[in-house]
Every structure is written in structure tokens, then in C-alpha cells.
C-alpha positions as CSV (number, residue, x, y, z in Angstrom):
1,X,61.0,9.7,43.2
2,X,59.3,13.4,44.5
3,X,56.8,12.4,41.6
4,X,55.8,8.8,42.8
5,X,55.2,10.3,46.6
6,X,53.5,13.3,45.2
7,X,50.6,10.8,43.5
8,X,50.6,8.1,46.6
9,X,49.7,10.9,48.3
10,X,46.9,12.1,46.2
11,X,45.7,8.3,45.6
12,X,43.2,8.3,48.5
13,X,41.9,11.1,47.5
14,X,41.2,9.5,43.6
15,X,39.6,6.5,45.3
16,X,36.4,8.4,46.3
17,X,33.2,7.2,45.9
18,X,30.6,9.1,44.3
19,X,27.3,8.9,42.9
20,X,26.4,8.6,39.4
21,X,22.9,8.7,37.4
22,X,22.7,6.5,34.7
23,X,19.1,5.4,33.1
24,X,19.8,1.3,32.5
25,X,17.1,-0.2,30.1
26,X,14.6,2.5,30.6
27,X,14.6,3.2,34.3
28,X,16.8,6.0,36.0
29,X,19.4,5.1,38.7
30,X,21.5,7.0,41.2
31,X,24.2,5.1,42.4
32,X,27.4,5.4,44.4
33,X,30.2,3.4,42.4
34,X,34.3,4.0,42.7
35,X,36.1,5.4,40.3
36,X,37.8,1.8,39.4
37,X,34.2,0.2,39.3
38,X,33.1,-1.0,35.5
39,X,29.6,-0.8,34.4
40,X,29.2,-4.9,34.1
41,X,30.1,-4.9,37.9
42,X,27.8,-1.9,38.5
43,X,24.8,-3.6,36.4
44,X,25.2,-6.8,38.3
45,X,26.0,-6.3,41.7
46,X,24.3,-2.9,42.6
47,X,21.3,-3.5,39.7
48,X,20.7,-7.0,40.0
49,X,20.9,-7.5,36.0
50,X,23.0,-10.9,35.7
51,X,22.6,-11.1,31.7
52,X,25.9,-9.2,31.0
53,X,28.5,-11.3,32.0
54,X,31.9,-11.1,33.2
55,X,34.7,-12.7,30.4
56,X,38.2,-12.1,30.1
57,X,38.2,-9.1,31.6
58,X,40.5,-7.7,29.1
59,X,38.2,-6.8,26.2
60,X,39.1,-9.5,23.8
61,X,35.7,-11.9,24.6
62,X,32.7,-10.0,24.0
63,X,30.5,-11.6,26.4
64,X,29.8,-7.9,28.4
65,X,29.0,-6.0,25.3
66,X,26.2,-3.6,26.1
67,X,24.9,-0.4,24.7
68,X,26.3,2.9,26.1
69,X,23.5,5.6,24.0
70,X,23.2,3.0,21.1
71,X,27.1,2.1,20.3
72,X,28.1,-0.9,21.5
73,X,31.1,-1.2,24.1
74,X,33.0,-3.6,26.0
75,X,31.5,-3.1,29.7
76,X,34.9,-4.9,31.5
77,X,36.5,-1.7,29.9
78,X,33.6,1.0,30.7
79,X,34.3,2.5,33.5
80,X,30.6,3.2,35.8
81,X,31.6,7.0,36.2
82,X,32.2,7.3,32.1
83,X,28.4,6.6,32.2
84,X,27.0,9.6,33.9
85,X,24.2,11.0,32.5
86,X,23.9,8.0,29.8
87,X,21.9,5.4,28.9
88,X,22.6,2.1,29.3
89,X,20.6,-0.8,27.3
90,X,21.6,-4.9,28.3
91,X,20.1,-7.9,27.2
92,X,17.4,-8.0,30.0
93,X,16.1,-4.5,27.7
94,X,16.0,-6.1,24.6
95,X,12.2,-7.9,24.8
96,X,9.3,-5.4,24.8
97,X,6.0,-6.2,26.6
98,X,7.1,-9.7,26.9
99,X,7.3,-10.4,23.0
100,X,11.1,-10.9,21.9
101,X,13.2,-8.7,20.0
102,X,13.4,-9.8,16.6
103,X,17.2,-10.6,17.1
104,X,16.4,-12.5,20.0
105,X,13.2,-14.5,17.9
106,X,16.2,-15.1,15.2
107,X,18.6,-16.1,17.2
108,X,16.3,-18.9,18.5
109,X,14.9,-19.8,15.7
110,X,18.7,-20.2,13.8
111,X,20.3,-22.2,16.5
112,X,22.5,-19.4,17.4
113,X,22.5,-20.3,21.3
114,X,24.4,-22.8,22.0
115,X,25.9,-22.8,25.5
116,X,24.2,-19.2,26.1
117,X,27.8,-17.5,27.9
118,X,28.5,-15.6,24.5
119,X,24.6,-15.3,23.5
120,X,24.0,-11.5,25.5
121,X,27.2,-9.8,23.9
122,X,26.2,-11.3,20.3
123,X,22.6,-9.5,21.1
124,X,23.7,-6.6,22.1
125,X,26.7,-6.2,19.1
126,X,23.6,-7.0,16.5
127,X,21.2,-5.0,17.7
128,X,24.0,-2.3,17.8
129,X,24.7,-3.2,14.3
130,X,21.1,-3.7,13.0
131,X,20.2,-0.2,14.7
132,X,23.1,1.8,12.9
133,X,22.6,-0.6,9.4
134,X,19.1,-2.4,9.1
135,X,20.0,-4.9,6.2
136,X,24.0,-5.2,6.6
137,X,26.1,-7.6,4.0
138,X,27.3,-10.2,5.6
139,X,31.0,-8.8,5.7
140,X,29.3,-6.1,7.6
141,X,28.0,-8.4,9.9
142,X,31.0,-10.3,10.5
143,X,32.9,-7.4,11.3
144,X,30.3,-5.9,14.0
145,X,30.9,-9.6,15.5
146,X,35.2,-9.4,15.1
147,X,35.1,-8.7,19.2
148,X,32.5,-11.6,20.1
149,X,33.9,-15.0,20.5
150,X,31.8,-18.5,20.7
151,X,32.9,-21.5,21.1
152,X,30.1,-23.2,20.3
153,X,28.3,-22.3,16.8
154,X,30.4,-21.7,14.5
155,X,29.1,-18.7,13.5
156,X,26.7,-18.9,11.0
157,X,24.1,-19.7,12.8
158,X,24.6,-16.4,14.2
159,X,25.1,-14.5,11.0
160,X,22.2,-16.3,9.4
161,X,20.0,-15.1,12.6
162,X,21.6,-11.5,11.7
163,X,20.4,-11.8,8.4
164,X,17.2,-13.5,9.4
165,X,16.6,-10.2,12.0
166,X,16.9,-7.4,9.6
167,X,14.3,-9.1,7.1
168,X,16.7,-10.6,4.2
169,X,14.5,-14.0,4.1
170,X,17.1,-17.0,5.6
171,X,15.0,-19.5,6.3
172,X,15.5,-20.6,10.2
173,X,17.2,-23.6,10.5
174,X,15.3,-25.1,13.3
175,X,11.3,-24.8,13.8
């Protein structure tokens, strides 16, 4: 019981806010976050970037995968403060000079967006997945996407704009 009083006491103390610098998509940030704040609820309520969504908030959908230096992680599990000095890259990152990425070209051009709610997370575990493994099997590619669920496609439309991404010829499904 000493033990439980001993930490309510210190809890306030744990719940202070403090600033954190974080570059998001190319551009540096300062920002004042808790220590309980997650980096999908820092992105889209103090950044303004509403393509990482909020799912489950349990780590079992997918849909708030972004890139923490390059490796893809859940961001309802990140917490803002384990992003210090990091760089963050979301969806809204992915086009360059207002030309597509090629995973975003493939995913249009496969069908792979269906209702669009799973579509950022699939983007972000691909691009994670073509950045680490340019021409991935497709076992390789369905285990990158085991923490991404859609309702919608199926999934290969997905895994053929995978394949179609990292230049292994599948012909696009829809013109």
C-alpha cells in the first residue's frame, strides 16, 4: 500500500508536458506534447496532417502505420516523446514535387483503394518494405502487410500494386 501512495504521489509530476523536436515529412517541429500523447494524435491535432488515421487503437489494424527513421510502426502505440530527435515520414510525404510515389501511382492503377481508411498504413508498410527490399517475393510482401487489415480488396490488388511498385512487370488491372 506505502508503494501505491509513493507513485500517486509522483504521478503529477510524470504528467508534465514538454517539448519535443521531431522533423515530420521534411520539415522540423518543436512541440509541446504529454508524456501519454501518441504520435498519430500529435501529427493530426498539433500538425494538421489528417492522412494517418486513428483505428483500433490497440495496434492490431494498421491504419496509423507511419515511418519512425524508415521502419515502419504502429503510431496508436508510438508514444510523441519516443520521437525526439527523429524523423517522421506519413502519407502526405510520400508524393514529391506533385508527381506520385510509385506505390502510390501502383496502388491506383491496381485497384488497391477501395474505401481509402486502410489505404495510408498499406503506403506507408510498402514503402517501408520496398525501401529495406526493392523487389520482395510475394511471401515477403504479405508478411510486411500481416499488421494491415482491409476490408475491402481482398488483397491482391494490393500485393499486385507491391509488385507493380518495385518494377516486377504486373500489368495494372485498371487503366
Amino acid at each position: 500500500m506505502l508503494e501505491a501512495r509513493s507513485a500517486q504521489a509522483q504521478s503529477p509530476a510524470a504528467v508534465r508536458s514538454r517539448i519535443i523536436e521531431l522533423t515530420v515529412n521534411g520539415e522540423r517541429h518543436e512541440i509541446l506534447v504529454k508524456p501519454r500523447n501518441t504520435i498519430v494524435e500529435v501529427l493530426r491535432e498539433k500538425i494538421g496532417l489528417m492522412g494517418t488515421k486513428h483505428g483500433c487503437e490497440q495496434g492490431a489494424c494498421g491504419v496509423c502505420t507511419v515511418l519512425l527513421d524508415g521502419r515502419a510502426v504502429l503510431g496508436c502505440l508510438t508514444l510523441a516523446v519516443e520521437c525526439d530527435g527523429k524523423s517522421v515520414r506519413t502519407v502526405e510525404g510520400l508524393a514529391q514535387g506533385g508527381q506520385l510515389s510509385p506505390i502510390q501511382q501502383a496502388f491506383l492503377d491496381q485497384g488497391a483503394v477501395q474505401c481509402g481508411y486502410c489505404t495510408a498504413g498499406m503506403l506507408m508498410s510498402a514503402t517501408a518494405l520496398l525501401e529495406r527490399n526493392p523487389k520482395p517475393s510475394i511471401a515477403e510482401i504479405k508478411k510486411a502487410l500481416e499488421g494491415n487489415i482491409c476490408r475491402c480488396t481482398g488483397y491482391n490488388a494490393i500485393v499486385a500494386a507491391i509488385q507493380q511498385a518495385s518494377g516486377q512487370g504486373v500489368e495494372p488491372v485498371m487503366r
